[in-house]
C-alpha positions in Angstrom: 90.2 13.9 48.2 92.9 12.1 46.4 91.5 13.9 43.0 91.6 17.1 44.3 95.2 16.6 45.7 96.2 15.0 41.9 94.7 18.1 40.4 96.3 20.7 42.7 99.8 19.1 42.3 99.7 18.9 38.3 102.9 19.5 36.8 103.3 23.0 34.6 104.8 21.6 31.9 107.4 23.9 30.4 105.7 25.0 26.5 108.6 25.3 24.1 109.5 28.3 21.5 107.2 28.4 18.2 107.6 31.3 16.2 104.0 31.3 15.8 103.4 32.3 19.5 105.7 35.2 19.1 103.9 38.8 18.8 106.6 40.6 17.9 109.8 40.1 15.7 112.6 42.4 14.2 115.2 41.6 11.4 119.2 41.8 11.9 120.4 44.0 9.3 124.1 44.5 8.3 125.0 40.8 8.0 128.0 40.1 5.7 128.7 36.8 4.2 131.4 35.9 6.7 131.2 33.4 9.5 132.3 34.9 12.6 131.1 36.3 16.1 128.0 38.6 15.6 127.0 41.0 18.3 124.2 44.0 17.7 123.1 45.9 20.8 119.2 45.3 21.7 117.1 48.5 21.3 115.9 50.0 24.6 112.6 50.2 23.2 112.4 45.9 22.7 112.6 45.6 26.7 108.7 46.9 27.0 107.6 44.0 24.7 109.7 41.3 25.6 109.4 39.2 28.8 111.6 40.5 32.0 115.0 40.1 31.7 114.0 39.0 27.9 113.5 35.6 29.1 111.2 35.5 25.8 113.7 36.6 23.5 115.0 33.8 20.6 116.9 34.2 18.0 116.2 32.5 14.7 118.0 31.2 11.0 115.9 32.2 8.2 117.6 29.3 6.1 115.0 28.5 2.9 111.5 26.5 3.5 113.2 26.2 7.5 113.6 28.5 10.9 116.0 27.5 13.4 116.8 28.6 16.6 120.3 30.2 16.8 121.9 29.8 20.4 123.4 33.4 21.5 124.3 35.2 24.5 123.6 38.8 26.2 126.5 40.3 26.7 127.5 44.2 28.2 130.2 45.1 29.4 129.7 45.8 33.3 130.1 49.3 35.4 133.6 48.9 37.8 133.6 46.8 40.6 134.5 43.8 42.5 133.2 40.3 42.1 131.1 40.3 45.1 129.7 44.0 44.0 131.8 46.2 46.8 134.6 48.2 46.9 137.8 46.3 48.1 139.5 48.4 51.0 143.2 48.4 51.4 145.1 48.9 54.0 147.6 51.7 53.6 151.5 50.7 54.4 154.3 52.5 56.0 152.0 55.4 57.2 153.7 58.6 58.7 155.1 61.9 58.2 158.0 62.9 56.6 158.7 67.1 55.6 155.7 68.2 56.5 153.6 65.2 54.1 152.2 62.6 55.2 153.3 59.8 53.3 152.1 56.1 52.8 152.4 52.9 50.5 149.3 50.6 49.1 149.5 47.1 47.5 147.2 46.2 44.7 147.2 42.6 45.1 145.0 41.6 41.9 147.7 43.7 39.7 148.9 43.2 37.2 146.2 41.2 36.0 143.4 43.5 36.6 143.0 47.3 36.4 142.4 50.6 38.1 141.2 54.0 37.8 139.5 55.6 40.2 141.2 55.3 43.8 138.9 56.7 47.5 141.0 57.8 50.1 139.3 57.4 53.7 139.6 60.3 55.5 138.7 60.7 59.1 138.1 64.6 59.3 136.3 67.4 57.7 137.0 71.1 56.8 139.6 70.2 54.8 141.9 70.7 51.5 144.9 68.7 50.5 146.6 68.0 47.6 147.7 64.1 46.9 150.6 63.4 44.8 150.7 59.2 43.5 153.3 57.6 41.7 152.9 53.5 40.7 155.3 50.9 41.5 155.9 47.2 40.1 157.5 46.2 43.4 158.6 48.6 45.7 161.6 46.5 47.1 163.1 45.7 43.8 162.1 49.5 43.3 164.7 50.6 46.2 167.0 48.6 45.7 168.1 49.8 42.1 167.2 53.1 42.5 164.6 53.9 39.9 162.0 56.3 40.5 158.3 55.4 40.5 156.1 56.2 37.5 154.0 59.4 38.4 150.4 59.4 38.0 150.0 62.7 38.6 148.5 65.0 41.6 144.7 65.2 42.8 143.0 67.8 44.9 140.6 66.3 47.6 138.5 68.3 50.1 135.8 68.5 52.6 133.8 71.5 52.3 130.7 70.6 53.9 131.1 73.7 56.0 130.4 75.7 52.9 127.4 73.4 51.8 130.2 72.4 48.7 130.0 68.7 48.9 132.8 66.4 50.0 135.4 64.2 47.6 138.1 62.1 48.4 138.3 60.0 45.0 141.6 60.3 43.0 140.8 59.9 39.2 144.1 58.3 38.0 145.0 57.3 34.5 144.3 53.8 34.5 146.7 51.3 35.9 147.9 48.2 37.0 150.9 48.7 39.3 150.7 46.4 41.9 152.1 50.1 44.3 150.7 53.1 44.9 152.8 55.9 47.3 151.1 58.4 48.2 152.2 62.0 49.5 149.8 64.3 50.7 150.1 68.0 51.5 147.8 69.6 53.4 145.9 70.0 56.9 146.1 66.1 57.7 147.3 64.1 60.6 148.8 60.6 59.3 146.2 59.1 61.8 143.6 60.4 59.7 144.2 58.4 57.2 142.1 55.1 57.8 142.5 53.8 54.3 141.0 53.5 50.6 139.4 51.8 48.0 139.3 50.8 44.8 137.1 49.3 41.9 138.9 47.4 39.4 138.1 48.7 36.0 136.2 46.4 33.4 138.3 45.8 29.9 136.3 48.7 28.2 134.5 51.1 29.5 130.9 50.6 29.7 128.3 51.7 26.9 125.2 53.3 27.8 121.8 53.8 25.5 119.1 56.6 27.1 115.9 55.0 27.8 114.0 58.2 28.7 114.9 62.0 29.0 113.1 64.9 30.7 113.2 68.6 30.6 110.1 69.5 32.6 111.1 70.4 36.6 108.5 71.3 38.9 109.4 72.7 42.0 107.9 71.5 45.5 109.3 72.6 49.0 112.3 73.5 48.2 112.8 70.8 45.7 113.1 70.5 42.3 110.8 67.2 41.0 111.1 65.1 37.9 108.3 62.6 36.5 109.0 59.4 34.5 106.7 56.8 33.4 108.3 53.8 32.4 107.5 51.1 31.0 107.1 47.4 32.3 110.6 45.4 32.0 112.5 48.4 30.7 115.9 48.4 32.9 117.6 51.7 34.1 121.1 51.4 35.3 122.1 55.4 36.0 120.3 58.6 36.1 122.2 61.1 34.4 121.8 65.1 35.2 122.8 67.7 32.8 122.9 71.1 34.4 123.0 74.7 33.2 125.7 77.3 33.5 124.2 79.0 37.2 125.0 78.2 39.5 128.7 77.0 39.0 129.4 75.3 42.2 126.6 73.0 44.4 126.1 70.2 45.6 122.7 68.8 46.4 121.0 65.6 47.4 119.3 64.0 45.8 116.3 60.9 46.1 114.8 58.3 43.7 111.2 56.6 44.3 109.3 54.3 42.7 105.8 53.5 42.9 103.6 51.6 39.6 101.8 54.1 37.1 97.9 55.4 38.1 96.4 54.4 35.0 93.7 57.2 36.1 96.0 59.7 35.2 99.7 60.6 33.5 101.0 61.8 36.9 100.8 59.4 40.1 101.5 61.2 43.3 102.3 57.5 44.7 100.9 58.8 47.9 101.4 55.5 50.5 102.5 53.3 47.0 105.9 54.4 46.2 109.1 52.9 47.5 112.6 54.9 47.9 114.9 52.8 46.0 118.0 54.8 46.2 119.6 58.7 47.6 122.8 59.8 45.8 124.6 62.9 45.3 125.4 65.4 42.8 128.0 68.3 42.4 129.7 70.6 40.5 132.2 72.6 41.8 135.1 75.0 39.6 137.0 77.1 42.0 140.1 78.2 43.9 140.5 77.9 47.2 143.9 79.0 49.2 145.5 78.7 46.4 144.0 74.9 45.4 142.5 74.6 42.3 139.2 72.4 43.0 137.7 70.8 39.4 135.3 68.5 40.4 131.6 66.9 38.9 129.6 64.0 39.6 126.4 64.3 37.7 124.9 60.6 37.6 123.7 58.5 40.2 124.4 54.9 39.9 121.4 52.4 39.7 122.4 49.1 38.4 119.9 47.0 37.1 116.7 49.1 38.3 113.3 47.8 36.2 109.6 47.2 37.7 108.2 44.1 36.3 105.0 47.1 35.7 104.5 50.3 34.4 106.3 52.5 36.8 106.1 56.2 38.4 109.7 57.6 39.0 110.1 60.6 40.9 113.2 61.9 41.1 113.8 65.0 44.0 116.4 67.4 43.9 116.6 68.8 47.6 117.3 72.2 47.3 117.3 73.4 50.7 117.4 77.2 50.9 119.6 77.5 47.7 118.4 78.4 44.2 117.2 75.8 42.3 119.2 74.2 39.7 118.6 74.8 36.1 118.9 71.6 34.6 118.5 71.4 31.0 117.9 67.5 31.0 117.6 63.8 33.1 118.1 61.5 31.5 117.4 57.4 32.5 120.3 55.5 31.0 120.4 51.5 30.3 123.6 49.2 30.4 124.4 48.3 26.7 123.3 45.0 26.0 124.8 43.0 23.4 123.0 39.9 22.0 126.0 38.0 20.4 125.6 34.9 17.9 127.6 32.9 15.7 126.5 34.2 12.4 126.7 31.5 9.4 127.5 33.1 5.7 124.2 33.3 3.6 122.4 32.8 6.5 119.4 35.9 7.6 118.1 36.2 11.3 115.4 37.3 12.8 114.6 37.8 16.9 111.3 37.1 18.4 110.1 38.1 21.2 106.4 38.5 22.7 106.0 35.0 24.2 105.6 35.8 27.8 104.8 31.9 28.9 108.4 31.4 27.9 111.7 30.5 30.5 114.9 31.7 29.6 116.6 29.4 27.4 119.7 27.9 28.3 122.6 27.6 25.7 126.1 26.1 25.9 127.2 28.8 23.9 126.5 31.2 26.3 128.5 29.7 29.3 131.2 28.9 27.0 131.1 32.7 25.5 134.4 34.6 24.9 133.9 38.3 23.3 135.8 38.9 20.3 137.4 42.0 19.4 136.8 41.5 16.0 133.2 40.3 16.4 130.9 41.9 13.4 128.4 44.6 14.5 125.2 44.4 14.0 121.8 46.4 14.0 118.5 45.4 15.0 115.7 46.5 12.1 112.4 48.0 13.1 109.6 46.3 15.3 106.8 44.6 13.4 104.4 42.2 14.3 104.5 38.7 13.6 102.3 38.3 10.7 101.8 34.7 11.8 100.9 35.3 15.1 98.5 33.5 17.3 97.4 33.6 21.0 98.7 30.3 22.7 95.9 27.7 24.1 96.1 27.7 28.1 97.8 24.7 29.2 98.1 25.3 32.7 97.2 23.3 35.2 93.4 22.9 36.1 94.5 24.2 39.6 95.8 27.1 38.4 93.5 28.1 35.9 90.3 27.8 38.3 92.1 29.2 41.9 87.9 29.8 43.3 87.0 26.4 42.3 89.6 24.2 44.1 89.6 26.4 47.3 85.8 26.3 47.1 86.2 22.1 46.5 88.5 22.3 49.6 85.8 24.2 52.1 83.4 21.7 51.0 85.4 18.8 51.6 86.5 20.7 55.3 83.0 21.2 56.0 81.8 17.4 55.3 84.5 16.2 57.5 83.9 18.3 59.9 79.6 17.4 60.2 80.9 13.5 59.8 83.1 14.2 62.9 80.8 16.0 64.8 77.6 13.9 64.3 80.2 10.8 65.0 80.6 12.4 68.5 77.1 13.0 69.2 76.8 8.9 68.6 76.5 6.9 72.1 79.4 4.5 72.3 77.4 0.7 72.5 
C-alpha cells in the first residue's frame, strides 16, 4: 500500500529547454551590430506550433561552437481600458438646464497622467437625436476665475433609432485628451434627468497593432442569417473580428453572434450540433444620413474578443441575424490577433534564433521581463521562415509511473480495495473466543 501511495505521489519534475527537443525554429533577420532593445512581432502562423500562450517559446544566442538562451519578454500594446478590465463611470457635476441645453460638468480624476478618447454618455431614453457639444478644462475653478474659455473638442451627434431598426450610439469620439474637465452642452429632446452618467476607457500610449489571422469571403445564408465558417487552429489567439461590408445597403445595423465548438475531423464543416459554445453577441452598424437636420456618420464594424484561442482545432461560426432585412454584402471577416512583440536585448555580432515545438515545457520566467520598459527607439526586427530543427529528437517520457500507466494504478487500487474488503469480511464471519 505504501508503494502504491509513493508511486502515485511522484514528483513531475520540471525538464529544462534543450534545443534538441525543439521541432521547430526560425531565424531573426535584420540584426544590426548595435547593442540596444530588440523587438520583432511573432508571426500569427508560429502560435499553431508553439505551446499555448507560447509557453515553449525560447530564444537563443548563436555565439560560435555555443547556444545560449537569451531572456526576453512578449510585449503588445493592449486595446483601451481600465486596470481591472471595465469601463470607469463618472458621475456627471452640476447637472441642469440652462437656454434650452442641458448642461453638465465631469472630472477625470486619473488626468493628466493618463488619456482619453472615446467618452459613453448614459442615456435613459430612446427615440432620440441630440447634438453634444464638449470643451476640456485643466481646473474648472481656476478656469472661472480668470476668465479663459475651455479648449473645444468639438461637437458629436448621438441618437437612439431603434424605432427605425438603425441601431443606437451614445459614444463621443473625441480627439484624445487629458483634461482633468469635460462640460458638456447638449441640444436636443433630453430631460437633464436623463442623463444618468458616462464612461470612459483610458487610452493606451499607442494605439494598438493588429496582424489578421484568418479571412473569409464565403457567406452562406440560413434563416434569415448570414453564416461564416472558420477553422482555426489550436493555440492561435483572436482578439477582434473585423467585418468589411459592401456599398448596399448604406445604413443597418444587425446583431450579431460568435460560437465555438472544436473542428469534426470527419469533415471541413462541423455543424457543432450540442458541442459548440456561444462565447460572445456584439453589434455592428453603419449608418450615413440626415435626419431633422442632424447629420448622423456613424460605423462600428468589429466586435471586440480579447484573448479568444481553443487550446484545439476550433469551429467558429459567426451569425449575422438578419431578421426580415436584406442580407448584407460583405466582401470580407476577418479574425484579427493583438500584435505581439517578443523584445530582447540584442548584443552586437551576436545571431538568434527562436525555438519553439517543446510542448513538455513551462513558461520561463525572466527578470528581464518584470523589469521590462519599451523603448521608443528599440530596433525592429523580423522573424525568418519556419523550418524544422534539423537536430531534432522526440523527448524520452519522464513522467511519473502514475501518470504514464492511469489503468494500472486504479486497477492496483481495486485489487488492494477488494483484498481488504474479503480480510474484513471473513474476519467478521470469525467467532469471537
Amino acid at each position: 500500500m505504501k508503494l502504491l501511495a509513493w508511486i502515485a505521489l511522484l514528483p513531475l519534475i520540471n525538464p529544462t529547454p534543450e534545443i534538441r527537443y525543439f521541432r521547430y525554429q526560425r531565424p531573426i533577420q535584420n540584426l544590426t551590430r548595435a547593442s540596444t532593445q530588440a523587438c520583432l512581432p511573432i508571426p500569427a502562423e508560429l502560435f499553431a506550433h508553439a505551446a499555448p500562450n507560447l509557453a515553449d517559446l525560447r530564444l537563443y544566442s548563436d555565439r560560435p561552437n555555443r547556444a545560449t538562451e537569451t531572456p526576453y519578454v512578449v510585449h503588445s500594446t493592449t486595446p483601451a481600458s481600465t486596470s481591472d478590465g471595465t469601463p470607469k463611470t463618472i458621475h456627471p457635476l452640476n447637472l441642469g438646464q440652462r437656454n434650452g441645453q442641458i448642461v453638465f460638468d465631469a472630472e477625470f480624476p486619473d488626468s493628466p497622467a493618463t488619456s482619453y478618447s472615446d467618452v459613453q454618455l448614459d442615456i435613459a431614453a430612446h427615440d432620440f437625436i441630440a447634438n453634444v457639444t464638449v470643451s476640456g478644462s485643466p481646473d474648472l475653478s481656476k478656469q472661472a476665475q480668470s476668465g479663459l474659455a475651455a479648449t473645444s473638442l468639438g461637437t458629436f451627434t448621438v441618437f437612439d433609432l431603434t424605432g427605425q431598426k438603425l441601431g443606437r450610439s451614445t459614444i463621443l469620439h473625441l480627439p484624445r485628451s487629458n483634461f482633468s474637465y469635460l462640460h458638456f452642452r447638449i441640444n436636443g429632446p433630453l430631460k437633464p434627468e436623463s442623463v444618468t452618467g458616462l464612461s470612459v476607457d483610458h487610452s493606451p500610449s499607442s494605439q494598438p497593432k493588429y496582424q489578421s489571422v484568418a479571412q473569409s469571403t464565403r457567406l452562406t445564408s440560413r434563416n434569415h442569417a448570414s453564416i461564416i465558417e472558420f477553422t482555426l487552429p489550436a493555440n492561435v489567439p483572436f482578439d477582434r473580428i473585423v467585418f468589411v461590408p459592401g456599398p448596399p445597403p448604406i445604413n443597418f445595423s444587425r446583431q450579431v453572434d460568435i460560437d465555438i465548438a472544436p473542428a469534426s475531423p470527419a469533415s471541413d464543416h462541423d455543424d457543432g450540433a450540442g458541442s459548440a459554445d456561444h462565447i460572445s453577441s456584439g453589434n455592428i452598424l453603419r449608418i450615413h444620413t440626415t435626419q431633422n437636420g442632424h447629420p448622423i456618420d456613424e460605423e462600428h464594424l468589429a466586435i471586440e474578443l480579447p484573448g479568444t484561442q481553443s487550446a484545439g482545432v476550433a469551429h467558429i461560426t459567426i451569425t449575422v441575424n438578419n431578421g426580415d432585412d436584406q442580407p448584407l454584402d460583405l466582401q470580407s471577416v476577418q479574425l484579427q490577433m493583438l500584435e505581439r512583440s517578443l523584445c530582447f536585448e540584442a548584443n552586437p555580432g551576436n545571431s538568434y534564433t527562436l525555438y519553439y515545438g517543446d510542448p513538455v515545457l513551462e513558461a520561463p520566467q525572466y527578470d528581464y521581463a518584470s523589469l521590462f520598459t519599451p523603448q521608443a527607439n528599440a530596433i525592429q526586427l523580423s522573424a525568418g521562415l519556419e523550418i524544422v530543427n534539423d537536430r531534432y529528437k522526440t523527448r524520452a517520457d519522464t513522467r511519473p509511473f502514475a501518470e504514464k500507466h492511469p489503468a494500472l494504478l486504479w486497477a492496483a487500487l481495486i485489487a488492494v480495495v477488494a483484498l481488504l474488503g474479503a480480510i474484513a469480511l471473513r474476519s467478521s464471519k470469525t467467532p469471537i473466543s
